[in-house]
Every structure is written in structure tokens, then in C-alpha cells.
Kinemage of the C-alpha trace (Angstrom):
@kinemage 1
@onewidth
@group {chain A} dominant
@subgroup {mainchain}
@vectorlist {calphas} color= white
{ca unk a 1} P 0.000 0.000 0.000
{ca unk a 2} L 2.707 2.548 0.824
{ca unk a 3} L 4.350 1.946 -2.697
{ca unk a 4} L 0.759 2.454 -4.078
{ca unk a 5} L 0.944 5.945 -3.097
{ca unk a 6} L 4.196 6.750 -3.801
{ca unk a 7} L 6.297 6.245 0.258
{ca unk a 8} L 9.044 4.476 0.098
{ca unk a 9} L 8.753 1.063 1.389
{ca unk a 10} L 11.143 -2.189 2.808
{ca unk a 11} L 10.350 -5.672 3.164
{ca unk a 12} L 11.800 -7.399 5.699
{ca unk a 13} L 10.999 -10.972 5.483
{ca unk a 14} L 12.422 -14.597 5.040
{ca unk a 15} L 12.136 -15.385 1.509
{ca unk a 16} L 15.425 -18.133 0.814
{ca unk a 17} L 17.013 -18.907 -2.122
{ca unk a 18} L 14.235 -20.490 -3.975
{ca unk a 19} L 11.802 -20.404 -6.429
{ca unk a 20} L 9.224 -19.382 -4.771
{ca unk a 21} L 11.442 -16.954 -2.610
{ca unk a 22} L 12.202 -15.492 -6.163
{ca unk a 23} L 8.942 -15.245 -7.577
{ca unk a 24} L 8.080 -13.410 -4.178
{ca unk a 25} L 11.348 -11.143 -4.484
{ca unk a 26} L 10.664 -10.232 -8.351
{ca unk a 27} L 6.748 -9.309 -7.333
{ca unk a 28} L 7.696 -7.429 -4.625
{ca unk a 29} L 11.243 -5.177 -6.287
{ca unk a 30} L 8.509 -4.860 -9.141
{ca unk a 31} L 6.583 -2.477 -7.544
{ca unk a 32} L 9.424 -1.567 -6.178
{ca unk a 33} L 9.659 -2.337 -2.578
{ca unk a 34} L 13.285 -2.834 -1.263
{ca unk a 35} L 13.611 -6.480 0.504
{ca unk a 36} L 15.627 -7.737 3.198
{ca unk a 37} L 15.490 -11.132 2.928
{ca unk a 38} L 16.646 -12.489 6.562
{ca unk a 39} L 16.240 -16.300 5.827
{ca unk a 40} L 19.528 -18.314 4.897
{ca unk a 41} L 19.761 -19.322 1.812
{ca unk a 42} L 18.284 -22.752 2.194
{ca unk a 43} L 15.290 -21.948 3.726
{ca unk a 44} L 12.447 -22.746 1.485
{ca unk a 45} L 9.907 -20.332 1.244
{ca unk a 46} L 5.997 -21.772 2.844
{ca unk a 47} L 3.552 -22.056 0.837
{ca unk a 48} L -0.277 -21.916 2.454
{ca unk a 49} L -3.514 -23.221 1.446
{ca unk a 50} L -6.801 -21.325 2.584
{ca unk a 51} L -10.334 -23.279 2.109
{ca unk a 52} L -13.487 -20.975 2.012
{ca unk a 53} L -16.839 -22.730 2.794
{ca unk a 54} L -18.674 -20.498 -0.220
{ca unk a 55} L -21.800 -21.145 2.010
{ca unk a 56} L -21.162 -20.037 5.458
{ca unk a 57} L -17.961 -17.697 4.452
{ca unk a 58} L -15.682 -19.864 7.427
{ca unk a 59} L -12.366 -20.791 6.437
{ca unk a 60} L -9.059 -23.013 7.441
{ca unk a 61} L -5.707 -22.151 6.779
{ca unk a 62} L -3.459 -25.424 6.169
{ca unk a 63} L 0.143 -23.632 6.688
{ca unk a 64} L 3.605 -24.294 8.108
{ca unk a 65} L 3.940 -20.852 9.035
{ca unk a 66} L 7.844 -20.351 9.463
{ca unk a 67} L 8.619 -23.661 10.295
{ca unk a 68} L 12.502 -24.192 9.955
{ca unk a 69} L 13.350 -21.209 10.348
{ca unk a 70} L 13.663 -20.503 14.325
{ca unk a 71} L 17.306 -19.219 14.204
{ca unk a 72} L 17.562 -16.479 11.507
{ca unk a 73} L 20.549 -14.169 11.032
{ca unk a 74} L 20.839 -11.091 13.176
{ca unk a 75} L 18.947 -8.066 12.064
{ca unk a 76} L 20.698 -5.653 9.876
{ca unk a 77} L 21.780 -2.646 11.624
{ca unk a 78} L 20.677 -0.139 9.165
{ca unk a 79} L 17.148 -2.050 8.816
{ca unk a 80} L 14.926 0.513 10.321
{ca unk a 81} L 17.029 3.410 9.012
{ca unk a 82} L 14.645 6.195 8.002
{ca unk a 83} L 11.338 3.957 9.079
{ca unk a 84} L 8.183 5.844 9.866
{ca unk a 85} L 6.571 3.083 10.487
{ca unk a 86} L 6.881 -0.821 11.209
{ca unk a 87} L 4.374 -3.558 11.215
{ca unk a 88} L 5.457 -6.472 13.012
{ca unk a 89} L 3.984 -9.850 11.999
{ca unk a 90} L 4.594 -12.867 14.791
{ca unk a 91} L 5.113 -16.203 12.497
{ca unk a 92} L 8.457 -15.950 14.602
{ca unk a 93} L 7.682 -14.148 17.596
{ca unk a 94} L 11.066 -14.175 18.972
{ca unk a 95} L 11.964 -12.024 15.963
{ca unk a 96} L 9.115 -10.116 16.354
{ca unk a 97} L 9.882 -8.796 19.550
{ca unk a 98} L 13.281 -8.334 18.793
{ca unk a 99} L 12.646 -6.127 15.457
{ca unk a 100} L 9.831 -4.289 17.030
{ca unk a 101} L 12.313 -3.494 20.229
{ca unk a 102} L 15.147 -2.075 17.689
{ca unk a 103} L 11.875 0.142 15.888
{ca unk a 104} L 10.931 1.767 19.403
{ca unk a 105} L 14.351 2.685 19.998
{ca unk a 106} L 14.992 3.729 16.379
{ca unk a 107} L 16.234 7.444 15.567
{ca unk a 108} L 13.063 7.594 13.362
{ca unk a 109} L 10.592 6.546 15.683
{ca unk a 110} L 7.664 8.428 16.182
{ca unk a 111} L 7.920 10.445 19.935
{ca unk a 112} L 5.031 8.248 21.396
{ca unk a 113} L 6.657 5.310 21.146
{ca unk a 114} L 9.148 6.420 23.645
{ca unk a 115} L 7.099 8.051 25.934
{ca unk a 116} L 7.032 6.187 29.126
{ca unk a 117} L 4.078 3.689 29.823
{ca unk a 118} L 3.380 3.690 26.121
């Protein structure tokens, strides 16, 4: 969405060295959105199914979410350089916390987030 109207925008995900991990990276450097892929280069990339009862609307997600991938590489330093915003997905929480420690801290971070109690 930010690329849609015209922000600069990063990608900070585990993609791998694979095809799918490619396909994703051409999509996304298409639009273009700068990726960080933080997976080693083995990792293959999940791919998730999601079943939709046409009837009721209800649906099941078959996925492996991020399995494999519980030790990634250390985030870059300059990752959040310039950020003015990050969204923080949990498929590995660990990581999660970690990256959305290093934005609340970051020299770009909004002035609420370090307000105390916030």
C-alpha cells in the first residue's frame, strides 16, 4: 500500500534462495519495494492453502507458518534506518519482539513510542 501511493517502502521478510522466494522477491522489487530477505539461503519459502466454505464464508488455513526457520541471522543494523513506520507480523515471535524493540528505539521513531508507559 505505501508503494501504491508513492512512500518508500522495505520488506523485511524470510524469503530463501528459492523459487518461490524469487517469484516473491521479483513481485515485490517490481513495484518496487526494497527487501531484506533475513532467511539463509536454504530456507524454502511456505507455501499456504486457505479453504473458504462459499456457504457459510468460514475458512481453514493449512500452513507451516515459518517452520525451519527458528534461528535467523541477526537483524541488519541499518534495517529501520529512516522507518516511519513498522508492522510487526509474529510467524516468529522471537523475531518479532526483537525487530519491534530495535523500531521503538529507532532514531526515526515516532515520539510516542518512547514516551514512558506507552
Amino acid at each position: 500500500m505505501a508503494r501504491a501511493v508513492g512512500c518508500r517502502a522495505r520488506l523485511a521478510s524470510a524469503l530463501g534462495d528459492n523459487p518461490a522466494g524469487s517469484l516473491a522477491r521479483a513481485k515485490l522489487i517490481g513495484w518496487p519495494v526494497d527487501v531484506v530477505d533475513l532467511a539463509p539461503g536454504a530456507y524454502e519459502l511456505p507455501v499456504s492453502s486457505v479453504l473458504v466454505n462459499a456457504a457459510s464464508g468460514e475458512r481453514v488455513v493449512i500452513s507451516v507458518n515459518a517452520a525451519g526457520l527458528d534461528q535467523p541471522d541477526p537483524l541488519p543494523p541499518a534495517l529501520l534506518r529512516d522507518a516511519a513506520v513498522a508492522l510487526v507480523d509474529g510467524h516468529i515471535m522471537s523475531r518479532a519482539v526483537e525487530f519491534a524493540a530495535a523500531a521503538r528505539t529507532a532514531p526515526s521513531a515516532n515520539w510516542l513510542c518512547r514516551q514512558p508507559g506507552r
